[in-house]
Backbone atoms as SQL, in Angstrom:
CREATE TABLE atoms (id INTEGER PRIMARY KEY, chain TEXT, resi INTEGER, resn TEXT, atom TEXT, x REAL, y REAL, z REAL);
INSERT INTO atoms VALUES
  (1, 'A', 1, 'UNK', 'N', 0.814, -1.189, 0.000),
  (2, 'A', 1, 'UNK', 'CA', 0.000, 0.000, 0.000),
  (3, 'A', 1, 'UNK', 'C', 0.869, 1.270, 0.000),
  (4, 'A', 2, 'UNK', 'N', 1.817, 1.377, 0.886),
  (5, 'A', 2, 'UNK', 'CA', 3.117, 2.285, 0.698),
  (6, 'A', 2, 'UNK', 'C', 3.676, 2.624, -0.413),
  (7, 'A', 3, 'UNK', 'N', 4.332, 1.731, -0.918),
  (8, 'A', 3, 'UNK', 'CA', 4.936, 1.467, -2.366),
  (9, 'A', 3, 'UNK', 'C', 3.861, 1.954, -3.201),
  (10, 'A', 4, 'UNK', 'N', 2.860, 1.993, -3.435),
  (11, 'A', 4, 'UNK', 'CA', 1.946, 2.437, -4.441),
  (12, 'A', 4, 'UNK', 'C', 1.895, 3.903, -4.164),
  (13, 'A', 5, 'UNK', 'N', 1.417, 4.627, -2.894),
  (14, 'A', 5, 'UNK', 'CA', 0.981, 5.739, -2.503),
  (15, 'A', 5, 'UNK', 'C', 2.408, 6.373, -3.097),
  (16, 'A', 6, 'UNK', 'N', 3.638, 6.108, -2.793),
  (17, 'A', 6, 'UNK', 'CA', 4.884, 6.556, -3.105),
  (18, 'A', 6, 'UNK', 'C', 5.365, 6.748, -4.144),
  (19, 'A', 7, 'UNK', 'N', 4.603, 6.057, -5.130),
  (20, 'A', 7, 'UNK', 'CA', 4.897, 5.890, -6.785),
  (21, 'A', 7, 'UNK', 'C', 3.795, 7.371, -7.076),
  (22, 'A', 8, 'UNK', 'N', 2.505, 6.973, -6.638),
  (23, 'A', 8, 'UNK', 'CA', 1.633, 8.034, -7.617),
  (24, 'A', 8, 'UNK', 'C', 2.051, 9.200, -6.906),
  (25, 'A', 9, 'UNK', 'N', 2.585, 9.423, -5.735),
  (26, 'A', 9, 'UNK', 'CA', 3.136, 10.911, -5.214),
  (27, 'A', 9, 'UNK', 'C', 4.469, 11.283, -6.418),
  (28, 'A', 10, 'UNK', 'N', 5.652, 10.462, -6.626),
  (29, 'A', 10, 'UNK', 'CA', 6.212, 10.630, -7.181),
  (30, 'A', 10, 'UNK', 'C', 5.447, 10.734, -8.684),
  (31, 'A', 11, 'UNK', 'N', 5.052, 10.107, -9.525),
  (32, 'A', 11, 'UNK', 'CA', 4.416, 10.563, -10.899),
  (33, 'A', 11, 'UNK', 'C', 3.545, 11.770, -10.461),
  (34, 'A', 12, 'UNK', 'N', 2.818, 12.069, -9.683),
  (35, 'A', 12, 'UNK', 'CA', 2.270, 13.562, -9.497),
  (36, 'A', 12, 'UNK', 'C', 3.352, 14.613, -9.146),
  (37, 'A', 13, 'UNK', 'N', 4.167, 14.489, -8.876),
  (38, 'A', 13, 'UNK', 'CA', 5.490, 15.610, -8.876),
  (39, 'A', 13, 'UNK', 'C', 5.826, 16.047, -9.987),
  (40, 'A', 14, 'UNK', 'N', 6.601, 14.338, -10.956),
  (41, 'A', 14, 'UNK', 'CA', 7.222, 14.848, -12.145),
  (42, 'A', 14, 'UNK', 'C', 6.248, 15.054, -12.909),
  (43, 'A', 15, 'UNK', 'N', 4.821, 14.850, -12.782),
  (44, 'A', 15, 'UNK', 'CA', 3.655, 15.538, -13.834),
  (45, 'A', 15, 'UNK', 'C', 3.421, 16.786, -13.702),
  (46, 'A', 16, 'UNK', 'N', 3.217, 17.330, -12.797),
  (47, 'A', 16, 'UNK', 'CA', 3.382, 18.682, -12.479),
  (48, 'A', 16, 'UNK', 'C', 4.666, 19.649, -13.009),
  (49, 'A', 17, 'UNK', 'N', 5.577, 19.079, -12.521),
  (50, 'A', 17, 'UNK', 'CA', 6.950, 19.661, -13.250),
  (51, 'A', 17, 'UNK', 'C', 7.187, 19.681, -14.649),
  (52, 'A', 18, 'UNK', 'N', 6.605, 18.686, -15.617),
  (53, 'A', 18, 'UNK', 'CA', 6.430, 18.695, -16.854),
  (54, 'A', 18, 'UNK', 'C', 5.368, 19.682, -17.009),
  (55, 'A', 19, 'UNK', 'N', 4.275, 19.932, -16.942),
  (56, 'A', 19, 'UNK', 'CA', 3.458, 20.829, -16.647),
  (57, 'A', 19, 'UNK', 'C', 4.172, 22.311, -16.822),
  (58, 'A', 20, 'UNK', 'N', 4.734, 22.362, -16.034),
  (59, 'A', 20, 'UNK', 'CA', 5.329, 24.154, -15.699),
  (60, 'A', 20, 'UNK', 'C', 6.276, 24.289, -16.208),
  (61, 'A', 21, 'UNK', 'N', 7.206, 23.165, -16.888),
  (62, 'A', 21, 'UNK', 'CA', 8.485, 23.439, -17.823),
  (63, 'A', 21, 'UNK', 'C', 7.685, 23.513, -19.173),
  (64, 'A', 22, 'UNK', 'N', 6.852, 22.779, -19.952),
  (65, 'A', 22, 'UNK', 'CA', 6.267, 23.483, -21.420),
  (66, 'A', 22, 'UNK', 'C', 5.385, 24.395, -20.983),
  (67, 'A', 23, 'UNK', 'N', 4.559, 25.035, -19.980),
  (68, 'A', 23, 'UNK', 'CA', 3.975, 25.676, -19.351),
  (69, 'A', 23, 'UNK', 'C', 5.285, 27.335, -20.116),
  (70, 'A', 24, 'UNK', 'N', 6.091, 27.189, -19.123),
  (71, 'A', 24, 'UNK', 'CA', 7.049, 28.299, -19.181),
  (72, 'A', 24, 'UNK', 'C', 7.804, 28.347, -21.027),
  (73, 'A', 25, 'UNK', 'N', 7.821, 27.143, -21.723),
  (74, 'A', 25, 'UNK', 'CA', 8.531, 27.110, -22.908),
  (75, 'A', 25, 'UNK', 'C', 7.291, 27.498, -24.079),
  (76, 'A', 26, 'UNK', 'N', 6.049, 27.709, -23.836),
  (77, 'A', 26, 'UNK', 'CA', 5.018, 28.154, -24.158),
  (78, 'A', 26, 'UNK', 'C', 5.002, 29.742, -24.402),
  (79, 'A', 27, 'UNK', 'N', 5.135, 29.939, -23.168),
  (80, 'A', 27, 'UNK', 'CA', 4.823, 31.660, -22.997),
  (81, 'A', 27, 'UNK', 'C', 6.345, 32.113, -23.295),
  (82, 'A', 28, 'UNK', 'N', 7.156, 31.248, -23.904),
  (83, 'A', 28, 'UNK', 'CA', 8.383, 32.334, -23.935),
  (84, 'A', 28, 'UNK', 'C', 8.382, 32.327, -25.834),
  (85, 'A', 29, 'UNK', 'N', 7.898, 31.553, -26.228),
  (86, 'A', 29, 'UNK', 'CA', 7.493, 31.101, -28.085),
  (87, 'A', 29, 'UNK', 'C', 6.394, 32.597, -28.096),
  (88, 'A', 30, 'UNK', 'N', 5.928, 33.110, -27.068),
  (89, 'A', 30, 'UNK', 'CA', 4.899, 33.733, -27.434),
  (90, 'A', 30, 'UNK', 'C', 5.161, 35.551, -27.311),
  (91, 'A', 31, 'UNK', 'N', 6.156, 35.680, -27.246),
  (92, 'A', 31, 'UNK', 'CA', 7.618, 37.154, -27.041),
  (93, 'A', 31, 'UNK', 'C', 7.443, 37.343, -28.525),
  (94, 'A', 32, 'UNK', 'N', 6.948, 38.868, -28.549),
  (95, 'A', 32, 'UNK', 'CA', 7.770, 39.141, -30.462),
  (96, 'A', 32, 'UNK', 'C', 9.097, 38.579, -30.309),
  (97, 'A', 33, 'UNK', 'N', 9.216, 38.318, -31.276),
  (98, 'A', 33, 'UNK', 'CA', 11.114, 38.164, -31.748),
  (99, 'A', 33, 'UNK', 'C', 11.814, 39.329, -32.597),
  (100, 'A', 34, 'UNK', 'N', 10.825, 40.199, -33.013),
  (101, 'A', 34, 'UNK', 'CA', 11.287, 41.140, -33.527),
  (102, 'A', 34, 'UNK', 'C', 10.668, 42.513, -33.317),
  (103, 'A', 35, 'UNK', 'N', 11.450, 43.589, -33.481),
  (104, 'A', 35, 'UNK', 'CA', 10.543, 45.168, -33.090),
  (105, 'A', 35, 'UNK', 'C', 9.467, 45.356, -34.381),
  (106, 'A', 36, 'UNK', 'N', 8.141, 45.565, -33.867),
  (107, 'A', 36, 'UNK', 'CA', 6.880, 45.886, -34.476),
  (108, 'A', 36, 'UNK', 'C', 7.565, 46.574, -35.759),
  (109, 'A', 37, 'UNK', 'N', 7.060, 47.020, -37.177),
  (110, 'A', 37, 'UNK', 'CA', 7.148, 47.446, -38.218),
  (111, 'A', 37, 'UNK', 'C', 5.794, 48.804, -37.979),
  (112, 'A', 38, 'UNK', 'N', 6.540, 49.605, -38.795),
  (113, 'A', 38, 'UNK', 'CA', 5.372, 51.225, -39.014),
  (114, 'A', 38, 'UNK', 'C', 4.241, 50.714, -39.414),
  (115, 'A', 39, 'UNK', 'N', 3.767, 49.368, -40.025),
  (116, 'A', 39, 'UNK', 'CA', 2.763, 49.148, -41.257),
  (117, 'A', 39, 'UNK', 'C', 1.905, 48.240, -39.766),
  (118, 'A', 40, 'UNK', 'N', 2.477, 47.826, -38.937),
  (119, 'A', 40, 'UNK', 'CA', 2.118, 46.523, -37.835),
  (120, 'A', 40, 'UNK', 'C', 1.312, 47.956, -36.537),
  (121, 'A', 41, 'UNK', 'N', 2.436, 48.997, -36.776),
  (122, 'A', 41, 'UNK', 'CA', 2.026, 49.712, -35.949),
  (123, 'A', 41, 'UNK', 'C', 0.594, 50.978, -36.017),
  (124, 'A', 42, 'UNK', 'N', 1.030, 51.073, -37.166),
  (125, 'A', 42, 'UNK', 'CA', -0.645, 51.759, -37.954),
  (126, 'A', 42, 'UNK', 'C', -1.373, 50.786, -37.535),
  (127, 'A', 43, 'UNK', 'N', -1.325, 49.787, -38.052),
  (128, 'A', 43, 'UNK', 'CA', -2.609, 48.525, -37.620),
  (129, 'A', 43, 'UNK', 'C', -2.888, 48.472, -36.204),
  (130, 'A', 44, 'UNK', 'N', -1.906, 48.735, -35.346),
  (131, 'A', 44, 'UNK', 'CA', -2.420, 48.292, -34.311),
  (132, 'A', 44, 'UNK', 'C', -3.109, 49.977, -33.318),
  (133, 'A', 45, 'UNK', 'N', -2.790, 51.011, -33.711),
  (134, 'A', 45, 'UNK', 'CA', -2.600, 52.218, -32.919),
  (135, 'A', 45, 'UNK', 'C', -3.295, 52.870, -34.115),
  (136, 'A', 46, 'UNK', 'N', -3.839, 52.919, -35.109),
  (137, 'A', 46, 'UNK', 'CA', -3.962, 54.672, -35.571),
  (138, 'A', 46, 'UNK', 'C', -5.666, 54.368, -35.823),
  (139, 'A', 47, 'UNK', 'N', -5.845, 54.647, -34.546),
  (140, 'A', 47, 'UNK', 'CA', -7.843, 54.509, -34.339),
  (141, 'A', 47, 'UNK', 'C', -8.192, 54.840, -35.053),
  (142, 'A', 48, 'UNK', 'N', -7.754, 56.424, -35.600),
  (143, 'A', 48, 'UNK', 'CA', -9.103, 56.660, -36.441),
  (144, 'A', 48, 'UNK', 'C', -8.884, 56.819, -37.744),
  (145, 'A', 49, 'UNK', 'N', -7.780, 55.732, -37.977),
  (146, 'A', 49, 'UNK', 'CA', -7.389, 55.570, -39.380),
  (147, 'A', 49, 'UNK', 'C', -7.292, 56.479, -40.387),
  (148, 'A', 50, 'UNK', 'N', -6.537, 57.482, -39.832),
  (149, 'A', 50, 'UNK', 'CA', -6.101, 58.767, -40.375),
  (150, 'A', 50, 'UNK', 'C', -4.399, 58.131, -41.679),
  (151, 'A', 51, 'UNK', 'N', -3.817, 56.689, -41.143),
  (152, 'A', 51, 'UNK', 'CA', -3.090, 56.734, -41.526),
  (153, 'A', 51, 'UNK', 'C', -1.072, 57.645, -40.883),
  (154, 'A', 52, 'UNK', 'N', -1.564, 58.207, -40.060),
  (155, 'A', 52, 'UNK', 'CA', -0.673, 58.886, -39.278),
  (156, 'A', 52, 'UNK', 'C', -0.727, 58.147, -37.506),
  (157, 'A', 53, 'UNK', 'N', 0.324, 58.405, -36.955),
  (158, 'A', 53, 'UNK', 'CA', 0.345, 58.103, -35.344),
  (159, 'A', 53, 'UNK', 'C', 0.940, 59.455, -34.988),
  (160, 'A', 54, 'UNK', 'N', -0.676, 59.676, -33.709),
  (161, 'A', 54, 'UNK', 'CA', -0.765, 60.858, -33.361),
  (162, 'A', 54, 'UNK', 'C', -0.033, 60.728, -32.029),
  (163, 'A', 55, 'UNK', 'N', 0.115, 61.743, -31.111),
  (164, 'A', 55, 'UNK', 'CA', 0.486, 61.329, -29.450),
  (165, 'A', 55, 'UNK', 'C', -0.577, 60.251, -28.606),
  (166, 'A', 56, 'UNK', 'N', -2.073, 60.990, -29.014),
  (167, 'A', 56, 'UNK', 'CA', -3.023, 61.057, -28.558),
  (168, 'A', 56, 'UNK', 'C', -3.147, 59.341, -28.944),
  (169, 'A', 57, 'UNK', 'N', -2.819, 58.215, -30.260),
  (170, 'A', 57, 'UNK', 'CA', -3.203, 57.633, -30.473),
  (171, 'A', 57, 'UNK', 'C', -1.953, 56.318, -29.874),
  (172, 'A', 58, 'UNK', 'N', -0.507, 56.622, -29.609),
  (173, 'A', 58, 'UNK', 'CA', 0.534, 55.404, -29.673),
  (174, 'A', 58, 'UNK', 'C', 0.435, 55.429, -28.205),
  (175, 'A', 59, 'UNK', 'N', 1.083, 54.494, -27.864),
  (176, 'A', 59, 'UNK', 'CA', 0.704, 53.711, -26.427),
  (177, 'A', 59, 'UNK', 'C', 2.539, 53.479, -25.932),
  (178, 'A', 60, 'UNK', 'N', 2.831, 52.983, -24.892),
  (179, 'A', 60, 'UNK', 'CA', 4.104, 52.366, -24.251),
  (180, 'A', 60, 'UNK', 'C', 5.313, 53.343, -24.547),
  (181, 'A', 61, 'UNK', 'N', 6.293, 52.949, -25.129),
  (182, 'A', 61, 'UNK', 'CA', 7.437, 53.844, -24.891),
  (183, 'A', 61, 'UNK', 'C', 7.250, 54.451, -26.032),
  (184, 'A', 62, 'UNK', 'N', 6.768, 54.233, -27.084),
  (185, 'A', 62, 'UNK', 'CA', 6.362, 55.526, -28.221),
  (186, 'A', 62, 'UNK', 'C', 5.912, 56.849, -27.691),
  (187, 'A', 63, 'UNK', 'N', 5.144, 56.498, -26.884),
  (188, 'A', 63, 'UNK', 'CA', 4.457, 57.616, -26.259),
  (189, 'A', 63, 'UNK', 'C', 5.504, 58.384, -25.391),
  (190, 'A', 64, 'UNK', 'N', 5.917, 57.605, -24.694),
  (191, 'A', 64, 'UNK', 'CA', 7.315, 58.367, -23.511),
  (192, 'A', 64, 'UNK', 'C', 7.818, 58.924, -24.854),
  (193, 'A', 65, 'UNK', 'N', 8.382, 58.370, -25.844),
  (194, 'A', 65, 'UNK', 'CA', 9.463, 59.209, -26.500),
  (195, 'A', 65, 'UNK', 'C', 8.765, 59.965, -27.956),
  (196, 'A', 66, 'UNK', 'N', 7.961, 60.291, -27.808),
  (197, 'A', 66, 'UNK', 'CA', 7.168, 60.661, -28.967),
  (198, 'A', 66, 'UNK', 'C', 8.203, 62.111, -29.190),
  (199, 'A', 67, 'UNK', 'N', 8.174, 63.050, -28.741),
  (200, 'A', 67, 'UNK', 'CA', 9.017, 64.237, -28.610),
  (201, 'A', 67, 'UNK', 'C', 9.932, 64.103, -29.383),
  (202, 'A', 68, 'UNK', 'N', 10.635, 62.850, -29.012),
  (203, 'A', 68, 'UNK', 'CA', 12.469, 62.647, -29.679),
  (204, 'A', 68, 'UNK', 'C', 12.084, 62.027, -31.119),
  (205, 'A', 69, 'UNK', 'N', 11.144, 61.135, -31.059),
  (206, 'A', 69, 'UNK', 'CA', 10.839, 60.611, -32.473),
  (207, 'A', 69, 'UNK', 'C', 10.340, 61.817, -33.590),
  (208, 'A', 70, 'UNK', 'N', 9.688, 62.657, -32.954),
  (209, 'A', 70, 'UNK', 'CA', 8.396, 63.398, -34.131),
  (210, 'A', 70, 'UNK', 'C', 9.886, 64.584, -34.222),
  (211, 'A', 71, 'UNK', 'N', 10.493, 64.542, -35.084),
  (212, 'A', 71, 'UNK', 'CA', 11.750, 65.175, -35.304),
  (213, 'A', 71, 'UNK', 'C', 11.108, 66.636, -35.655),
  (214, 'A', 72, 'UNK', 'N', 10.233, 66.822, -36.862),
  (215, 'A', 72, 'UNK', 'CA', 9.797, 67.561, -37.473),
  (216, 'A', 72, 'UNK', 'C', 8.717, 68.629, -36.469),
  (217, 'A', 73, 'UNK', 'N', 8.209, 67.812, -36.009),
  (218, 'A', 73, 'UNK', 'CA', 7.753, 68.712, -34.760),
  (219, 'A', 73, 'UNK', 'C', 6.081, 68.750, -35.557),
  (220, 'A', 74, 'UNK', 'N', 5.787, 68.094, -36.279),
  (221, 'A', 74, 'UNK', 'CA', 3.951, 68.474, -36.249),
  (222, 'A', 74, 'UNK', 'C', 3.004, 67.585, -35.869),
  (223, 'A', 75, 'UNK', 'N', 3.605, 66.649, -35.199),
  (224, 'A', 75, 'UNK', 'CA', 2.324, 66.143, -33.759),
  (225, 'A', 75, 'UNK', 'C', 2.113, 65.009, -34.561),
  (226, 'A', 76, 'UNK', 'N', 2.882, 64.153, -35.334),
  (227, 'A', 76, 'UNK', 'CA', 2.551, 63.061, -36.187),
  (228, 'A', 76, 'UNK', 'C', 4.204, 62.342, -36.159),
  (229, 'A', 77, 'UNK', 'N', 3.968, 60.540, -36.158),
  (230, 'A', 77, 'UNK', 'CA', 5.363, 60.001, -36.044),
  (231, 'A', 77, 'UNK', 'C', 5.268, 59.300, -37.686),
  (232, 'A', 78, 'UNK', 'N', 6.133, 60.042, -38.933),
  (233, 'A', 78, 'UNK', 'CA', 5.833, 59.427, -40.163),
  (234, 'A', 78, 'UNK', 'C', 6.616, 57.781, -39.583),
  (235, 'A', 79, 'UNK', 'N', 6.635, 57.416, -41.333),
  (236, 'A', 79, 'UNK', 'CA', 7.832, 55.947, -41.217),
  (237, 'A', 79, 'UNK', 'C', 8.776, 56.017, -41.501),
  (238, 'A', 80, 'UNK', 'N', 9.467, 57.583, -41.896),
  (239, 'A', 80, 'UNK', 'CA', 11.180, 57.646, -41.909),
  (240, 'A', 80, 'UNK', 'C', 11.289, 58.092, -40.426),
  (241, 'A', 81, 'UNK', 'N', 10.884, 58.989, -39.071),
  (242, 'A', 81, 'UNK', 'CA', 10.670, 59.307, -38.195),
  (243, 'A', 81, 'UNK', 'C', 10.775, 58.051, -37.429),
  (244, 'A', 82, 'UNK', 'N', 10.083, 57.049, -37.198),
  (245, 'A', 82, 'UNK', 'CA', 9.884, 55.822, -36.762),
  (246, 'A', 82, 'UNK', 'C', 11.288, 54.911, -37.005),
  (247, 'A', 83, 'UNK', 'N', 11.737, 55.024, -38.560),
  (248, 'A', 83, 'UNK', 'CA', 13.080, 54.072, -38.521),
  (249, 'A', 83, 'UNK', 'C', 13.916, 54.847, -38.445),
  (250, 'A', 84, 'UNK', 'N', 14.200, 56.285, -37.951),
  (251, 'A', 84, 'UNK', 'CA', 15.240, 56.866, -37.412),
  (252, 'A', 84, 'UNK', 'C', 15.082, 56.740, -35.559),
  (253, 'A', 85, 'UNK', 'N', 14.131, 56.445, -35.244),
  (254, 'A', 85, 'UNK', 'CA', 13.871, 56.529, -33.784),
  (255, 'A', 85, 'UNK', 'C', 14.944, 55.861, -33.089),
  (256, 'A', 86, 'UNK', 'N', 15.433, 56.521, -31.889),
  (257, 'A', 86, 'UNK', 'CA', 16.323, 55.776, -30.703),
  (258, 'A', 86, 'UNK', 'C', 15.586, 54.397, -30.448),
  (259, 'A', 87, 'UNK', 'N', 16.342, 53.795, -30.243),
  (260, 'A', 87, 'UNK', 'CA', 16.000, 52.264, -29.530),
  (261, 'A', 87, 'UNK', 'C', 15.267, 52.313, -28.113),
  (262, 'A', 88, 'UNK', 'N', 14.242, 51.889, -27.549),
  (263, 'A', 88, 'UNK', 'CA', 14.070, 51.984, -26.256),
  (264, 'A', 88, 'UNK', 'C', 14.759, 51.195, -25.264),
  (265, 'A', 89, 'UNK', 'N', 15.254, 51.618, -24.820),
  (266, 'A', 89, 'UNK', 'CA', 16.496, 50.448, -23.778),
  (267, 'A', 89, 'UNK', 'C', 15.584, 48.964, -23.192),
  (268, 'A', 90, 'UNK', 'N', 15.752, 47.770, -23.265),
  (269, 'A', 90, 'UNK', 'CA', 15.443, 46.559, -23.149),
  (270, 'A', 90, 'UNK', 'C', 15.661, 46.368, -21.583),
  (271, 'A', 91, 'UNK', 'N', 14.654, 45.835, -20.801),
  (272, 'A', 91, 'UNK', 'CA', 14.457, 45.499, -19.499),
  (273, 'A', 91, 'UNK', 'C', 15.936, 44.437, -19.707),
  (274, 'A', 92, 'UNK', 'N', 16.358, 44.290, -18.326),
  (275, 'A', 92, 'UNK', 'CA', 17.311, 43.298, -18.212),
  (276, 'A', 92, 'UNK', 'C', 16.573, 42.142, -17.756),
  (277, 'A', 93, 'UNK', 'N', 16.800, 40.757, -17.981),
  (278, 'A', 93, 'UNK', 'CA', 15.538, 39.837, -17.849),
  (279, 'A', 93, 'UNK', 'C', 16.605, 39.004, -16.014),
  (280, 'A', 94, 'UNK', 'N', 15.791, 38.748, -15.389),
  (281, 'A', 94, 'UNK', 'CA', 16.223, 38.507, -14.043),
  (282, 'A', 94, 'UNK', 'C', 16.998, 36.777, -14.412),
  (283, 'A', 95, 'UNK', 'N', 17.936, 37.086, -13.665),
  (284, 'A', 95, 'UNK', 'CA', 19.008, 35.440, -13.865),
  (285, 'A', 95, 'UNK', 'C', 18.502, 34.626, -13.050),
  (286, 'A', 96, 'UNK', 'N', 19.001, 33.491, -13.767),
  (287, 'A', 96, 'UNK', 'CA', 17.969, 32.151, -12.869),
  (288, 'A', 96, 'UNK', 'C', 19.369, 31.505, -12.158);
């Protein structure tokens, strides 16, 4: 009766642990791999489909750096503006 209880404790461990290792190899497949494109970013940000990204309309660090991007200064980020833009500095990811 021991020997049994001891086995399915052990297979419920390493099932679980399999579990949370493709669990974690899941959500890391699911990271852009690459920085958004002007054409990805219209699609996703320019509400009222003006075709332009306004202040009022970009979100995350576009928005923090909208100032430094909109070179020209008329309240719009074109797509030479966008691929001249500074890089936004990358979180450092915590060591295991």
């Amino acid at each position: 009766m021991r020997r049994s209880s001891f086995k399915t404790g052990l297979f419920t461990v390493a099932f679980v642990c399999f579990v949370i290792g493709f669990s974690n190899a899941q959500s890391k497949e699911e990271r852009p791999q690459e920085p958004p494109t002007y054409a990805k970013l219209l699609e996703k940000m320019d509400t009222n489909e003006d075709g332009k990204l306004s202040k009022e309309e970009v979100k995350g660090p576009l928005k923090d750096m909208f100032t430094d991007i909109d070179t020209n200064e008329n309240g719009f980020i074109s797509e030479e503006e966008f691929k001249k833009a500074p890089k936004p500095k990358r979180r450092k990811r915590p060591s295991n």
